[in-house]
N, C-alpha and C positions, 0 to 999 in steps of 0.2 A: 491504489495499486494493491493488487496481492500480498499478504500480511506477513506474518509473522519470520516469512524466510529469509537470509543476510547473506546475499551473496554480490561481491565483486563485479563479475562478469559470467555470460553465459558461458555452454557450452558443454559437449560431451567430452573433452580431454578430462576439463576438472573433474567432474564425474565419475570420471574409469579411474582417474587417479583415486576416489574416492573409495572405487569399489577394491581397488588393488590394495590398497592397506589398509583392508576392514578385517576383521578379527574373527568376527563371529557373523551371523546372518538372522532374519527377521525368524520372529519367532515362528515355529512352525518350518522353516525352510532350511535347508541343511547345513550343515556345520552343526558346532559347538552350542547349547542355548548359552542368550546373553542370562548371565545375571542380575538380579535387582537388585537396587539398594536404593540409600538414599538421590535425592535429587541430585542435580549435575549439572554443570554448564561449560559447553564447547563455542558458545558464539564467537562473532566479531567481536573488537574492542572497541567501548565506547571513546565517543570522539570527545576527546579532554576539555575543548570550547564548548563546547553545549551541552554534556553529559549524557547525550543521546545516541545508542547504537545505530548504527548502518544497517537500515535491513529494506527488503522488498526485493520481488524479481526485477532481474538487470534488467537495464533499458537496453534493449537488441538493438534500437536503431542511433543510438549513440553515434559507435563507428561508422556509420554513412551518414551522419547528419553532416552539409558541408562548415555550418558553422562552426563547427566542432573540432574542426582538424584546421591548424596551424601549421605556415610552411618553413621549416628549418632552414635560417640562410646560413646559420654558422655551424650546424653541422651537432651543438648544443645540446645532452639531454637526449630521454628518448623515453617512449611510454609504451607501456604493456597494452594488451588487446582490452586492457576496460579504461584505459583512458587515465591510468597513473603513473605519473612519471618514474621512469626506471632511471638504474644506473646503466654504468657504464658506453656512455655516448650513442653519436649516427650517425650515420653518412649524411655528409654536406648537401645539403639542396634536399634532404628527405624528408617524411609528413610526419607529423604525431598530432596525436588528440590533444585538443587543451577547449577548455573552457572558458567562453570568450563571454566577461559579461557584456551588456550594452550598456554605452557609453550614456551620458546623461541625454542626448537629442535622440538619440537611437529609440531608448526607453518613453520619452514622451511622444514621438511618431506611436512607439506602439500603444501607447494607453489612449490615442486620437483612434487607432485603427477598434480599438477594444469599445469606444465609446460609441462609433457607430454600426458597427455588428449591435449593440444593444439597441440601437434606435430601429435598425431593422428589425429583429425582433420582435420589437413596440409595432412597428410600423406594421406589419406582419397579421398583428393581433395577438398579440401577449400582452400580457401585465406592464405596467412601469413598477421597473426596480429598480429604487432609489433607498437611500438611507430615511428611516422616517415614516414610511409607506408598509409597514409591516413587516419589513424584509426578514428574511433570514437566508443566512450563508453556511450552506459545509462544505466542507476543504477534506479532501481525500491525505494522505502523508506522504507515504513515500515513491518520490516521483513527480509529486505534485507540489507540496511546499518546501520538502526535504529534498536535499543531493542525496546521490550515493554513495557520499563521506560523510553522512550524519549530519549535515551542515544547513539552516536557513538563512536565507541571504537577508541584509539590511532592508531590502526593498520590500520583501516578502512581510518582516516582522514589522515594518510599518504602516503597509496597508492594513494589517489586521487591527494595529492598536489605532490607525483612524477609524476604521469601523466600529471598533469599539466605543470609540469615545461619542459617536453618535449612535450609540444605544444599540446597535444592529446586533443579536445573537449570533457570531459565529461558531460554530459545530464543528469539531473535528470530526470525518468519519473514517473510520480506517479499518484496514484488517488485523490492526495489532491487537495483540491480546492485552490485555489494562496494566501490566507487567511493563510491556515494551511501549505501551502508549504515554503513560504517566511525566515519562521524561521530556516527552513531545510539549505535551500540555503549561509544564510547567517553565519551557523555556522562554515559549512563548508569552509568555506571562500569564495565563487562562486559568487564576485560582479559582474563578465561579465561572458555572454555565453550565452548559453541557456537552457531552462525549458520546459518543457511539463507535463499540469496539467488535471486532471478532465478527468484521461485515453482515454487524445488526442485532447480534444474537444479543450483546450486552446494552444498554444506555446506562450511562451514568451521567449524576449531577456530581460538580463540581463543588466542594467545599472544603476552604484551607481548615477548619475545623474540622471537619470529618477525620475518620482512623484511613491514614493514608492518604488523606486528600480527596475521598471520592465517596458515592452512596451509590451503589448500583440499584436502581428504579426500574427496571425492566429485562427480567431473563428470559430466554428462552431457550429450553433444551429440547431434545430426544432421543428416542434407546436408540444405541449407536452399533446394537447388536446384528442386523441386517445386514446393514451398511459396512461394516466389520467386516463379518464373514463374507460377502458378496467380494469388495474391494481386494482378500487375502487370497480368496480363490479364484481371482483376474489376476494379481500378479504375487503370486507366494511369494518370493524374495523382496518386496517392496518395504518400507518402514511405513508401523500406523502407529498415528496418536492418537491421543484424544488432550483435549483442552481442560486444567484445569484452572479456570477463573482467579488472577490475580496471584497464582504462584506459578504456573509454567504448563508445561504437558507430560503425561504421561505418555510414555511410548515403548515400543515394542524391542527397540535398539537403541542406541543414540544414531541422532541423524550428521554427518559429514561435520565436520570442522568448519565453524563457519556461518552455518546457514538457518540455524534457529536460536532466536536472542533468548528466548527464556530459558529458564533451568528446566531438564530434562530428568525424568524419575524413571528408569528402566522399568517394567511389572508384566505378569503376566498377561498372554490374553483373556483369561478368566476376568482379570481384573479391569481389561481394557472394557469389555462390555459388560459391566458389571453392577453400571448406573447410569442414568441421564447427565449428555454432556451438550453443549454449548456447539462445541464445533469437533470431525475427524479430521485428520488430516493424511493423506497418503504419496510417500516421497518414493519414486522409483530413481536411485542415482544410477548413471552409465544407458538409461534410456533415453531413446529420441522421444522430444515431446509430441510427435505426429504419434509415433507407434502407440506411444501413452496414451493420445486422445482417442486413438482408434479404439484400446482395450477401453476404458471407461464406457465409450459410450457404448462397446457390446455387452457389458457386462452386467447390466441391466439394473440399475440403479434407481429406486422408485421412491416416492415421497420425502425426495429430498431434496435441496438447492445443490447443486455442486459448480463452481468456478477451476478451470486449468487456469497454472500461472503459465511464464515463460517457458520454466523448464516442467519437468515429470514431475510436477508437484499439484493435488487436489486439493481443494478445502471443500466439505459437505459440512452443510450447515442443516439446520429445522426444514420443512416443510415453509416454506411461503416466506421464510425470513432471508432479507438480503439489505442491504444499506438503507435502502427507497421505504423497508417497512417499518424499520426504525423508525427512520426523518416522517415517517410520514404519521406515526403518532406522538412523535415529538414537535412536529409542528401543531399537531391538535391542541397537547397541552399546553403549548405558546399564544394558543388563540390566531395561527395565521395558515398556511396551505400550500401545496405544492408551486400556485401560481407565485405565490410570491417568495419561493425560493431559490437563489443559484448557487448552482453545486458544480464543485471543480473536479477531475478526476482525469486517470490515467489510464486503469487496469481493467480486464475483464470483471472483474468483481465491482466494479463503478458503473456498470453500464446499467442497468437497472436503475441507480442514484441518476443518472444523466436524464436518463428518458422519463423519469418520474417528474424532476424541476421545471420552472416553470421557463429558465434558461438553463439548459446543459450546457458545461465548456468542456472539452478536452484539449488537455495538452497536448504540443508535437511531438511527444516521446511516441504515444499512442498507436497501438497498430491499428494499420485501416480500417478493419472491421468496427473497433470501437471508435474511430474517429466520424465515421458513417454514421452514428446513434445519435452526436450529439448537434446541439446550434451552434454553438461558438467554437471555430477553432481557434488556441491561443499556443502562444510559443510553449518550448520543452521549460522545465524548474529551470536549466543554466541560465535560461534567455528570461528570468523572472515574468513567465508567460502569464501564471498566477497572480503574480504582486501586480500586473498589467492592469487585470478583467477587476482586481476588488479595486484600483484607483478608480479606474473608468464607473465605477459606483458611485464614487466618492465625488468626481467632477460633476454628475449629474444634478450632486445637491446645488453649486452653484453657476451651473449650466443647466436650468429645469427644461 
């Protein structure tokens, strides 16, 4: 899913509430300029179990999933529009979101359903993907193996560590910057291997001796001066950053309470295109995200990759880099290939990773468009859709 941003639930309320107690405005646009200084951080708070912050755009189809909603007989509790229990009670007989995991037969029905989606597949003319066979696996984060409480489930961090233990390279690919990734990596237990951050731009290998745990092996940047200027004169009042690798972003303002996990360095725009970056990024808050997708694509945007998340939020990244270019010279230097890779994913910025492997899954969170890209459809993270598709791997070794 779409990276770096931390937010609860969608929505344009949060938004205006957003714009309603801003201070100052983007640079360039009117008001007060913000001032610089040092770095900053307004994110969510990391979740205490796992030390991993909450971030990625909301799942919009959360509240219409019917799994999802639970029926109040005693009237008990009651939950806010993203699906977190609130106070102050509900009316008897009324609905609220809960997250319903599946039961143990629930769970093995679905890894029976996930194991023959892969024989189709086979059957089809694809690859056998099995453990053993050259595999490799990347896993998108949030949305995909992560809740939207920073949380992986038992189920999830088991399939990965069978996988592991039959030698299989799993890959994190995400759009977290190495900053917000790191936490991910490390819960999971994933001291060696490799990572792919900032949907592509970054790869890293993994090593508990490394400074920080990591060796970034493949950057890719570009002048972000274009792109900039282009992006500021489509919507003056919008916030821009820019990515800097492994301490945060620099940006034009700070962005909303909440919604970016790294630490934040206010600077000017002189400063914003001032060198070669990794990734832009540009947050329109109290915009509809239609309106938003309309301005971008008029506004003419050239030799660059750009992804919309949920909300009025871009990432423009390099020319020609996106998850898929990554993995796809990281599977070179693994000595293995698209065919024999399966990638899990949720977000507009996955779909190129989907359509690239040699089996795409998409989760049920997924909107249609990207559900349409991929081969396999697998349940939302609550329904460990994920932990599903990497067992049904893992049976195939002694189900060949």
């Amino acid at each position: 899913m779409s990276p770096t941003p931390a937010a609860s639930s969608p929505g344009a309320d949060r938004d205006a509430a957003c714009d309603t107690n801003r201070d100052v405005d983007a640079v360039g646009g009117p008001g007060s300029p913000t001032p610089t200084g040092a770095p900053t951080g307004n994110g969510p708070a990391v979740n205490p179990d796992t030390g991993i912050t909450p971030a990625g755009q909301p799942l919009t189809h959360l509240g219409g999933s019917a799994e999802y909603i639970g029926h109040l007989e005693d009237g008990a509790g009651r939950t806010d529009g993203a699906g977190h229990d609130g106070g102050g009670g509900a009316a008897a007989g009324g609905h609220a979101l809960r997250r319903r995991a599946l039961d143990h037969e629930e769970y093995h029905a679905l890894v029976q359903d996930r194991m023959r989606d892969l024989d189709a597949l086979e059957a089809a003319g694809g690859t056998r993907l099995a453990p053993g066979a050259g595999l490799v696996v990347a896993l998108d984060v949030d949305g995909t193996i992560l809740d939207m409480d920073g949380r992986v489930s038992e189920r999830v961090m088991a399939s990965i560590a069978r996988l592991r233990a039959h030698e299989v390279p799993v890959v994190i690919s995400t759009g977290r910057g190495i900053a917000a990734a790191m936490p991910v990596v490390r819960h999971l237990g994933l001291s060696s291997g490799w990572m792919v951050c900032a949907n592509g731009a970054l790869t890293l290998r993994l090593d508990p001796d490394a400074p920080g745990g990591y060796e970034v092996v493949d950057s890719r940047t570009f002048d972000p001066r274009t792109a900039i200027e282009t992006l500021h004169a489509a919507v003056p009042d919008g916030i821009i950053a820019v990515e800097d690798p492994g301490v945060g972003f620099k940006v034009s303002r700070l962005f909303p309470d909440g919604e970016l996990i790294e630490d934040q360095q206010v600077v000017t725009m002189a400063e914003l295109v001032s060198q070669p970056v990794t990734r832009v990024v540009l947050r329109a808050p109290g915009m509809s995200v239609e309106r938003f997708s309309e301005i971008v694509a008029d506004c003419g945007l050239h030799s660059v990759e750009y992804a919309i998340g949920w909300t009025a939020w871009l990432d423009v990244a390099p020319e020609g880099v996106t998850k898929a270019s990554a993995l796809e010279a990281l599977a070179a230097r693994l000595g293995a290939d698209s065919a024999h890779t399966l990638a899990v994913g949720d977000g507009s910025n996955d779909v190129e990773m989907i359509e690239w492997a040699g089996a795409g899954v998409v989760m049920g969170s997924a909107p249609q468009w990207v559900r349409d890209r991929g081969d396999i459809l697998t349940e939302p993270v609550w329904r460990d859709g994920c932990a599903a598709v990497l067992d049904a791997l893992i049976e195939r070794v002694r189900h060949p």
